[in-house]
ZASEMAR-464641 format. One record per residue (C-alpha): residue number from 1; residue in three letters; x, y, z. Coordinates in nm, 2 decimals, decimal comma. Example, Ala and Ser with C-alpha at 12.3 -4.5 7.8 and 13.67 -1.06 7.14 Angstrom:
2
ATOM rotor drentor east north up
ATOM 1 Ala 1,23 -0,45 0,78 .
ATOM 2 Ser 1,37 -0,11 0,71 .
This chain:
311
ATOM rotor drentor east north up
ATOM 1 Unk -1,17 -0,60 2,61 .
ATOM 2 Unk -1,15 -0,21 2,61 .
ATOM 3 Unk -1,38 -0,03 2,42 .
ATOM 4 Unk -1,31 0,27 2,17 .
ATOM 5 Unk -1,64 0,42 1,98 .
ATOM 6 Unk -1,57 0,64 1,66 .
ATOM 7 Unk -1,79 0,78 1,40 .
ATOM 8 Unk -1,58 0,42 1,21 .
ATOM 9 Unk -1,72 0,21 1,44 .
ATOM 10 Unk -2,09 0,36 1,40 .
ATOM 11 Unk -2,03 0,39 1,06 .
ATOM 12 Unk -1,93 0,02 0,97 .
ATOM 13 Unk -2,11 -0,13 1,30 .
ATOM 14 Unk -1,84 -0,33 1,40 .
ATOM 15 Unk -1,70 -0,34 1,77 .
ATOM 16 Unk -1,37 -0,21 1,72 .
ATOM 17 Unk -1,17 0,06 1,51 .
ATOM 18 Unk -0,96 -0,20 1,30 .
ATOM 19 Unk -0,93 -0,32 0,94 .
ATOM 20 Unk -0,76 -0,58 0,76 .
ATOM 21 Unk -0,61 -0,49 0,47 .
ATOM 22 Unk -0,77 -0,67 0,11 .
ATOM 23 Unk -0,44 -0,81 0,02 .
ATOM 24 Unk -0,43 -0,98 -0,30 .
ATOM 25 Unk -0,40 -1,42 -0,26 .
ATOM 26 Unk -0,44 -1,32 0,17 .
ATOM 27 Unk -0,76 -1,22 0,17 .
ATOM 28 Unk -1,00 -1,45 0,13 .
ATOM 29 Unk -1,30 -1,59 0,31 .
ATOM 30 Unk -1,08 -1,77 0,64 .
ATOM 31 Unk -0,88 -1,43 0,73 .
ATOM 32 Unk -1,15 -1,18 0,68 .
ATOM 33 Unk -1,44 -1,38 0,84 .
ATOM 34 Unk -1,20 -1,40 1,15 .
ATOM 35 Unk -1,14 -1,06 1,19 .
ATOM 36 Unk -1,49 -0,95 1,15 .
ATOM 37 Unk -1,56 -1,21 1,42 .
ATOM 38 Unk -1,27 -1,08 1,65 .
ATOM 39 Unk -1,46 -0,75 1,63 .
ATOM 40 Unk -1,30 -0,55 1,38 .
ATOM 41 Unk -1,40 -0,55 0,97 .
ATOM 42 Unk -1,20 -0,83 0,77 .
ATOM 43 Unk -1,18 -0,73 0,44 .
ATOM 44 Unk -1,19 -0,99 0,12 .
ATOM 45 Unk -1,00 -0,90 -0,16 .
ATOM 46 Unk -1,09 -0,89 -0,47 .
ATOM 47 Unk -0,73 -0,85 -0,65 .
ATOM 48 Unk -0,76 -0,95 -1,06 .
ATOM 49 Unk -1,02 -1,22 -0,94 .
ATOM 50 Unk -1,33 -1,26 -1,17 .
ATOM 51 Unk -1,69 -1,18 -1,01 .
ATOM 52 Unk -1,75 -1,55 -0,96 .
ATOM 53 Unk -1,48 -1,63 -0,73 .
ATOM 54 Unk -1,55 -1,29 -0,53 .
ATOM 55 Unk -1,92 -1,36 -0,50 .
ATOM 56 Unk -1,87 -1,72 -0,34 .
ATOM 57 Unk -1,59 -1,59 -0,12 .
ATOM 58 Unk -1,90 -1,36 0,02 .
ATOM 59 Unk -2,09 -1,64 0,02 .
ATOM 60 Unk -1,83 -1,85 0,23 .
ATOM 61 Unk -1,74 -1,59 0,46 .
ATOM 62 Unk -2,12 -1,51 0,52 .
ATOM 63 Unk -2,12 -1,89 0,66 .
ATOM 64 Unk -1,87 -1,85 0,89 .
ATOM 65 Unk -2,02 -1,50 1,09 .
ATOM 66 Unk -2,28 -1,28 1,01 .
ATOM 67 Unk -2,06 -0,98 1,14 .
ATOM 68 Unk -2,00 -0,74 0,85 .
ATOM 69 Unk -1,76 -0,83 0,61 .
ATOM 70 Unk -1,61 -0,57 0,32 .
ATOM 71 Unk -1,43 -0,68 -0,03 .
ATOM 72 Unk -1,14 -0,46 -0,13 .
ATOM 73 Unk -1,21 -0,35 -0,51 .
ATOM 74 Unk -0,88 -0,30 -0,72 .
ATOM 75 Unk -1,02 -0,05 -1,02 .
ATOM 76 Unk -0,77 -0,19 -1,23 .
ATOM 77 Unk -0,89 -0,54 -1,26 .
ATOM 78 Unk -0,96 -0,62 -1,59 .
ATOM 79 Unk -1,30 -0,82 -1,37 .
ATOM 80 Unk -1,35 -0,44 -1,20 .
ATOM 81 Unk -1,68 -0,39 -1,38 .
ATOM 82 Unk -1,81 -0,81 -1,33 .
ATOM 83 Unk -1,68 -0,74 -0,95 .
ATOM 84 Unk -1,83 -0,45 -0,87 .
ATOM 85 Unk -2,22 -0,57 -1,02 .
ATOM 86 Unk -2,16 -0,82 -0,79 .
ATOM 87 Unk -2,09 -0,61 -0,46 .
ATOM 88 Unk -2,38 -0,45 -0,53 .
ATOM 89 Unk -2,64 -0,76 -0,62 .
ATOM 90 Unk -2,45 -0,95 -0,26 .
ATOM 91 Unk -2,51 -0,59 -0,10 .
ATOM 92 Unk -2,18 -0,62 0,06 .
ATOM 93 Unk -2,19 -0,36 0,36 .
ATOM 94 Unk -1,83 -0,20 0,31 .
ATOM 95 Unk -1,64 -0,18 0,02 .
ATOM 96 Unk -1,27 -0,03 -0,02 .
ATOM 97 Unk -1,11 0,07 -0,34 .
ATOM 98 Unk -0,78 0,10 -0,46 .
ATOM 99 Unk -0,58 0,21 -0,80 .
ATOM 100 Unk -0,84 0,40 -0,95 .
ATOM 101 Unk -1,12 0,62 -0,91 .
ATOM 102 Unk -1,48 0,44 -0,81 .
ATOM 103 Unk -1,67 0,74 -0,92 .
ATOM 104 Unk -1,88 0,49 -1,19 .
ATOM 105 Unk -2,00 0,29 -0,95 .
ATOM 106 Unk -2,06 0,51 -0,65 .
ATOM 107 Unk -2,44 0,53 -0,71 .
ATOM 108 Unk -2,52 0,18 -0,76 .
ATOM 109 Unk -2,33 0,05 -0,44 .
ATOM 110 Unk -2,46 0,30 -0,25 .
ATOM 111 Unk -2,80 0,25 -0,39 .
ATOM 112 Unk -2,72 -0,14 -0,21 .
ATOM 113 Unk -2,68 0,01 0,07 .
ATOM 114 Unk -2,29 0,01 0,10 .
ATOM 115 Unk -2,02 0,22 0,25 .
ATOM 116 Unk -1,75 0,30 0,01 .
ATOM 117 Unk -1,44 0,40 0,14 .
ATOM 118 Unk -1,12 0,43 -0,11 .
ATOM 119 Unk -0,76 0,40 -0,06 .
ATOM 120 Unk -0,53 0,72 -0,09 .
ATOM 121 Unk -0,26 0,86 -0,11 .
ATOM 122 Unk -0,21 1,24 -0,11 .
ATOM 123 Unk -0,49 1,49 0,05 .
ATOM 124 Unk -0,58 1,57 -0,31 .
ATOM 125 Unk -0,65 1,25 -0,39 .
ATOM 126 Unk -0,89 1,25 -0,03 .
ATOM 127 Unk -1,07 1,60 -0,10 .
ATOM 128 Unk -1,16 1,39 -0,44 .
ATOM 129 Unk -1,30 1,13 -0,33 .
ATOM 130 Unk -1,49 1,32 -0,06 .
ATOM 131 Unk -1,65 1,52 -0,34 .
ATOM 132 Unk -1,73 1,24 -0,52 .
ATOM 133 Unk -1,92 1,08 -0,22 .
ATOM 134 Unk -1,73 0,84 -0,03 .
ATOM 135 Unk -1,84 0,72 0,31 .
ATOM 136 Unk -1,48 0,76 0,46 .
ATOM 137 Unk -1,10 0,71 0,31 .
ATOM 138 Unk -0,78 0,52 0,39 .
ATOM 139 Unk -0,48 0,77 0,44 .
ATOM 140 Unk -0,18 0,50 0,31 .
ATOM 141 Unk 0,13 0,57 0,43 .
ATOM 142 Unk 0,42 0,46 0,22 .
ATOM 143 Unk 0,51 0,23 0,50 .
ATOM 144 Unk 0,26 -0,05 0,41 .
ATOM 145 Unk 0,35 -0,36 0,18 .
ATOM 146 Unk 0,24 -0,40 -0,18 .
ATOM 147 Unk 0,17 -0,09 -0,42 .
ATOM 148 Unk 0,30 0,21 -0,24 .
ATOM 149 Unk 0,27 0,63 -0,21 .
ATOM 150 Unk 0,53 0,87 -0,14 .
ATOM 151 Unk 0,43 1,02 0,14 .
ATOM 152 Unk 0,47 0,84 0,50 .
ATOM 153 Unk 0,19 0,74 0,73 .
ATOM 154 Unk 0,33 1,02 1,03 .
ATOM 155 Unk 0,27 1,30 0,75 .
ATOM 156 Unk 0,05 1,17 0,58 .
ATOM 157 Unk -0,28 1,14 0,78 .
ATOM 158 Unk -0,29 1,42 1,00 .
ATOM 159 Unk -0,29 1,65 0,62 .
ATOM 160 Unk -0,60 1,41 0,49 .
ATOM 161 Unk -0,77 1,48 0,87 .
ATOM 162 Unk -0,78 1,84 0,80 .
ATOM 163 Unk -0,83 1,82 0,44 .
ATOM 164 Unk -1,17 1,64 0,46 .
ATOM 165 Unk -1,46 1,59 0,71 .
ATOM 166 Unk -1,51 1,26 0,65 .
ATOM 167 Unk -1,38 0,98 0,90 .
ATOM 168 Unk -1,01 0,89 0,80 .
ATOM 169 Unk -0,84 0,55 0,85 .
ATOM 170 Unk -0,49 0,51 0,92 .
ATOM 171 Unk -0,26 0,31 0,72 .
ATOM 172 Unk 0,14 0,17 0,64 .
ATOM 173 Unk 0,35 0,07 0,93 .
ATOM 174 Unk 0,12 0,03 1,23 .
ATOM 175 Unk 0,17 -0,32 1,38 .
ATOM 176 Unk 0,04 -0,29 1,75 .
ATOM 177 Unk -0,17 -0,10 1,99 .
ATOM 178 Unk 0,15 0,15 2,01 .
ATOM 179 Unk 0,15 0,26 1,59 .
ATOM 180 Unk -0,31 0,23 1,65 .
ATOM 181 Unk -0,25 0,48 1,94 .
ATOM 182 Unk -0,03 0,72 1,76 .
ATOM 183 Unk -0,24 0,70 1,47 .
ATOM 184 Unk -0,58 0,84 1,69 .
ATOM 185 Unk -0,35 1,11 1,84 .
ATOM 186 Unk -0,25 1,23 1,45 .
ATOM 187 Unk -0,63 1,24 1,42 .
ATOM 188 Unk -0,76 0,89 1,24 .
ATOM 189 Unk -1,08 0,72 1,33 .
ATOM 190 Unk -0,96 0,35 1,28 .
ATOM 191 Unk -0,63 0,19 1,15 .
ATOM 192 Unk -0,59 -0,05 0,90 .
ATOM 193 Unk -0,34 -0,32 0,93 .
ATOM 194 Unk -0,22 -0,57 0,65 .
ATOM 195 Unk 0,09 -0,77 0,74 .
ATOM 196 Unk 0,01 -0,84 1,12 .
ATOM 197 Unk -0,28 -1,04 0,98 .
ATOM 198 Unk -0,06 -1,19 0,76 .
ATOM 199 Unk 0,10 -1,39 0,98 .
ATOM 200 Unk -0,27 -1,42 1,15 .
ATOM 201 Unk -0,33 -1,86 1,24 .
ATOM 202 Unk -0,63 -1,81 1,01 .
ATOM 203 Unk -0,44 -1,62 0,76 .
ATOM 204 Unk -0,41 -1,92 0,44 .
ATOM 205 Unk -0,03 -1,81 0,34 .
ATOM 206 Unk 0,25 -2,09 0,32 .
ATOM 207 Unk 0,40 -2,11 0,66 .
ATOM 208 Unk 0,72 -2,01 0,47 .
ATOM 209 Unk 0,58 -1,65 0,42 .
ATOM 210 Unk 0,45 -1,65 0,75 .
ATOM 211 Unk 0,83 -1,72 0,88 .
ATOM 212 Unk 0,97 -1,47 0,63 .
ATOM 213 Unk 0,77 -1,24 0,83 .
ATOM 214 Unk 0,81 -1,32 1,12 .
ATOM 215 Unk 1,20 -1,39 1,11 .
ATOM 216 Unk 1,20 -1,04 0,90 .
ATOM 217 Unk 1,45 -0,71 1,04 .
ATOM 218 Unk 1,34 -0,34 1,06 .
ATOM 219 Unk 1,62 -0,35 0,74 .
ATOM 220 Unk 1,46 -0,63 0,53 .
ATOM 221 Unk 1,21 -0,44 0,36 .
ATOM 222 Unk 1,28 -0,34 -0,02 .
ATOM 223 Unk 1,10 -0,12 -0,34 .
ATOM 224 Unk 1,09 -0,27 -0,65 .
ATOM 225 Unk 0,96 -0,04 -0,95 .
ATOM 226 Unk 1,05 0,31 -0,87 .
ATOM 227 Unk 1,16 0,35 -1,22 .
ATOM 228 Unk 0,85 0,26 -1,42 .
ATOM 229 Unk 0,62 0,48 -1,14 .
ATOM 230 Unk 0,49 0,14 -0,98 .
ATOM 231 Unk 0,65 0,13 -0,64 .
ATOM 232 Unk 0,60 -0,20 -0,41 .
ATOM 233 Unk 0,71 -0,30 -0,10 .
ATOM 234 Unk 0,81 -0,67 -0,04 .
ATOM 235 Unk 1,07 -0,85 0,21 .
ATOM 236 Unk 1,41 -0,85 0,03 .
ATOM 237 Unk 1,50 -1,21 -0,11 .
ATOM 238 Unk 1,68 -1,31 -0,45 .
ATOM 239 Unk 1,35 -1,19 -0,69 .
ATOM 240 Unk 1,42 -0,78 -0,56 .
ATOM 241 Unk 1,78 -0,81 -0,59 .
ATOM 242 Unk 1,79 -0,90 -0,95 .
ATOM 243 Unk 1,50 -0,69 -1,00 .
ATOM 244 Unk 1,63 -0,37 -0,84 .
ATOM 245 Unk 1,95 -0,45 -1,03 .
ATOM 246 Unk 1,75 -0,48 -1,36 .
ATOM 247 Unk 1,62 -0,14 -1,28 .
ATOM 248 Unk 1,94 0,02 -1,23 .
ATOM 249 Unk 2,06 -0,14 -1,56 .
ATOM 250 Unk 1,75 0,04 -1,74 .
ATOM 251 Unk 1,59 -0,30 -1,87 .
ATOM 252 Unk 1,25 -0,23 -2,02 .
ATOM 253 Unk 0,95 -0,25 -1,79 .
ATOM 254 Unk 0,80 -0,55 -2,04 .
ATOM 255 Unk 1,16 -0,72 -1,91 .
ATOM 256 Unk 1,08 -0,63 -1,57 .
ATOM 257 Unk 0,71 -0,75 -1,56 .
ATOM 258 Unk 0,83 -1,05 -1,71 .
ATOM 259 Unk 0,98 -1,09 -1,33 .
ATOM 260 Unk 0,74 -1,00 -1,15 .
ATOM 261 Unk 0,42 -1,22 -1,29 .
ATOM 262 Unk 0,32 -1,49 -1,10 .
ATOM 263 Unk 0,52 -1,42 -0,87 .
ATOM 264 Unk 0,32 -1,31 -0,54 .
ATOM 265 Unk 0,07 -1,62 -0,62 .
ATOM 266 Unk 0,45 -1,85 -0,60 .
ATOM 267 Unk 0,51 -1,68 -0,26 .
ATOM 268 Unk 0,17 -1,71 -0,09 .
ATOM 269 Unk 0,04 -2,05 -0,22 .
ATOM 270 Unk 0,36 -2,24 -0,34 .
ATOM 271 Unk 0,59 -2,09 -0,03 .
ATOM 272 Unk 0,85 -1,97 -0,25 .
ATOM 273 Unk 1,02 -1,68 -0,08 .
ATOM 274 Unk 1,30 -1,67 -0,24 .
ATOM 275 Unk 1,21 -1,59 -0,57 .
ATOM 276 Unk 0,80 -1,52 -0,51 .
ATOM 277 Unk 0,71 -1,20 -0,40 .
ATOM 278 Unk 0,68 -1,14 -0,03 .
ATOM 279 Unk 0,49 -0,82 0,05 .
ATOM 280 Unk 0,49 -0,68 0,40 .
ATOM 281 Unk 0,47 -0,34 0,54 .
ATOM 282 Unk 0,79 -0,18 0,67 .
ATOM 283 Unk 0,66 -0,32 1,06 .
ATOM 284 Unk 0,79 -0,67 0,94 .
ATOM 285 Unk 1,05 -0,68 1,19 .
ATOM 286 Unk 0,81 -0,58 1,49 .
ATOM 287 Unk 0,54 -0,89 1,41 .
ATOM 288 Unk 0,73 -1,19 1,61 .
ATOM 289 Unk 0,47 -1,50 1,61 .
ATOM 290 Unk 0,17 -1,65 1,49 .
ATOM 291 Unk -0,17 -1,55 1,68 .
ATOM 292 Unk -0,53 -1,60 1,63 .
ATOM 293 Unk -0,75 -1,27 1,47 .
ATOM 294 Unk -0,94 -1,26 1,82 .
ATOM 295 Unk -0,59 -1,23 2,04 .
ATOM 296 Unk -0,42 -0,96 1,78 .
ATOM 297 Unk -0,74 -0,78 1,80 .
ATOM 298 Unk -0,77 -0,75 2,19 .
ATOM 299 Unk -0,37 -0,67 2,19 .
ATOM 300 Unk -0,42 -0,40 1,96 .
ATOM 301 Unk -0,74 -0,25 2,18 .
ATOM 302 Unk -0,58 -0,28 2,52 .
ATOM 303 Unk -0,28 -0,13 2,46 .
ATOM 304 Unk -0,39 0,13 2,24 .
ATOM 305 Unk -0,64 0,25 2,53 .
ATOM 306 Unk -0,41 0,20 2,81 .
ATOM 307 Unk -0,19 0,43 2,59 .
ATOM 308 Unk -0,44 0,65 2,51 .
ATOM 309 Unk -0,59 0,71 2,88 .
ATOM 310 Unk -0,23 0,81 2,97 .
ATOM 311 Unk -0,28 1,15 2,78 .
C-alpha cells in the first residue's frame, strides 16, 4: 500500500493520514478498532454516553488491536465531565472534541499524555483553539453529516491552514482517494471521513442505513434545524420532510425536538429510515457498496498518491 508521512501521521503514530469520524450510535468499539488496524485512527464516540460505557468501549477496542485508538468528546454531554476523567485515567492517545470548547480539560489530558485535537468550524474558532493548546484541529466543512457549519470544506480548510501552524485535518464531503487528494493540495495533513465508514462491513448500523446510503443520490441529502441555529445533515426520508415543513410553519423548537429525540438511535439500531434519522455527509451518492476498513483504507491511499504524484 502507498505510503504518505505527515507531521499527522508522526503525531498520532498511525500508518496512514485518515480518520474516522466519532459518530454518535456508529462508533463504537467494532468500527474504530478496524480502522486503527487498517492503518489509519478509528475513533470511538462518545455522543451523550455516560463514562462507564465509554471506558469499556476502550477496554473492548484495546482487545481487538493495540494500534492507537481516539474517543470523540461531545462537550455538550451532560456525562462531558464523567467522560473526560475517564480519557484521562484510560490515557487514551488521541482525543477529538466537538460542540464546545475543551479548554477545562486541556491540562489534565495532556498531563495523560494525549493529543487533543477539536472540531471547527470557522478560522476563528481554529486560532482558538491553537491558543488554547491543541495538538492539531479538524477543519469541518459543511458537507459532512450530522451537526453542521456554514462554510464548505473547499473554503474552508485552506483559511484554517494559513490561520494556524498546527497540522489541520480535512473534513465534510470527501469519500475517496480523489476528495483525500484534493484535500492535501488545499493544504490538510490527513482527512477525516464519516459516512464511508458508515457503510464500513465492521461498521454495527442496521443494514437498512447501510442501503439508504448506499442507494442514496448526490440530491438526497437534507438540513433540518436551520431555524433554531442547529443545522444537521441526514438523508431525506419522511422524518425531514415533516420536520422541514414544521420549520417553515414556525412550530416551537420544544415541538421540533419532540421530532427529533430518539430518533438517530431508531435509524441506526432499529433500521428505521423512514422516520429515524439517517446522517450522512453530502458524498452519500458517491459511496456504492459495503467494504471492509482494511480495503477502504488502501483505496483511499492508492488513489490519493497516484493522484498526488501526478502533480
Amino acid at each position: 500500500m502507498s505510503q504518505l508521512k505527515t507531521r499527522i501521521t508522526e503525531l498520532l503514530q498511525i500508518e496512514n493520514p485518515i480518520i474516522q469520524g466519532g459518530m454518535a450510535w456508529v462508533a463504537e468499539h467494532n468500527l474504530a478498532a478496524a480502522v486503527s488496524a487498517a492503518g489509519g485512527l478509528g475513533i470511538i464516540g462518545a455522543a451523550n454516553a455516560p463514562a462507564s460505557w465509554v471506558r469499556d468501549e476502550i477496554k473492548k477496542a484495546r482487545e481487538l488491536t493495540d494500534k492507537p485508538i481516539g474517543v470523540n468528546v461531545m462537550l455538550l454531554s451532560p456525562y462531558a465531565d464523567e467522560v473526560a476523567q475517564v480519557l484521562a485515567e484510560e490515557k487514551v492517545p488521541v482525543i477529538t472534541t466537538g460542540a464546545g470548547n475543551p479548554g477545562k480539560y486541556m491540562e489534565m489530558w495532556k498531563a495523560a499524555g494525549s493529543k487533543v485535537i477539536p472540531v471547527v468550524a470557522s478560522v476563528a474558532l481554529a486560532r482558538m483553539m491553537e491558543r488554547g493548546g491543541a495538538d492539531a484541529v479538524i477543519a469541518e466543512g459543511t458537507e459532512s453529516g450530522g451537526h453542521i457549519g456554514a462554510s464548505t470544506t473547499m473554503t474552508l480548510v485552506p483559511q484554517v491552514v494559513d490561520a494556524v501552524k498546527v497540522p489541520v485535518i480535512a473534513a465534510g464531503g470527501i469519500g475517496d482517494g480523489r476528495g483525500m487528494a484534493a484535500a492535501f493540495m488545499l493544504g490538510a495533513e490527513a482527512v477525516q471521513l464519516g459516512t464511508r465508514f458508515v457503510v464500513a462491513t465492521e461498521s454495527i448500523c442496521h443494514p437498512n442505513y447501510k442501503e439508504r446510503i448506499i442507494k442514496a443520490k448526490d440530491i438526497d441529502s437534507a438540513v433540518t434545524g436551520r431555524s433554531h441555529g442547529h443545522p444537521i445533515r441526514q438523508l431525506r426520508n419522511q422524518m425531514t420532510k415533516e420536520y422541514i415543513q414544521k420549520e417553515q410553519e414556525g412550530v416551537p423548537f420544544e415541538e421540533l425536538e419532540l421530532l427529533a429525540v430518539g430518533s438517530l438511535r431508531n435509524a441506526v439500531v432499529d433500521g428505521d429510515v423512514k422516520h429515524g434519522t439517517v446522517m450522512a455527509g453530502q458524498i452519500a451518492g458517491l459511496v456504492k457498496k459495503e467494504q471492509p476498513c482494511k480495503e477502504i483504507v488502501e483505496e483511499l491511499m492508492e488513489e490519493a498518491t497516484a493522484l498526488m504524484q501526478k502533480n
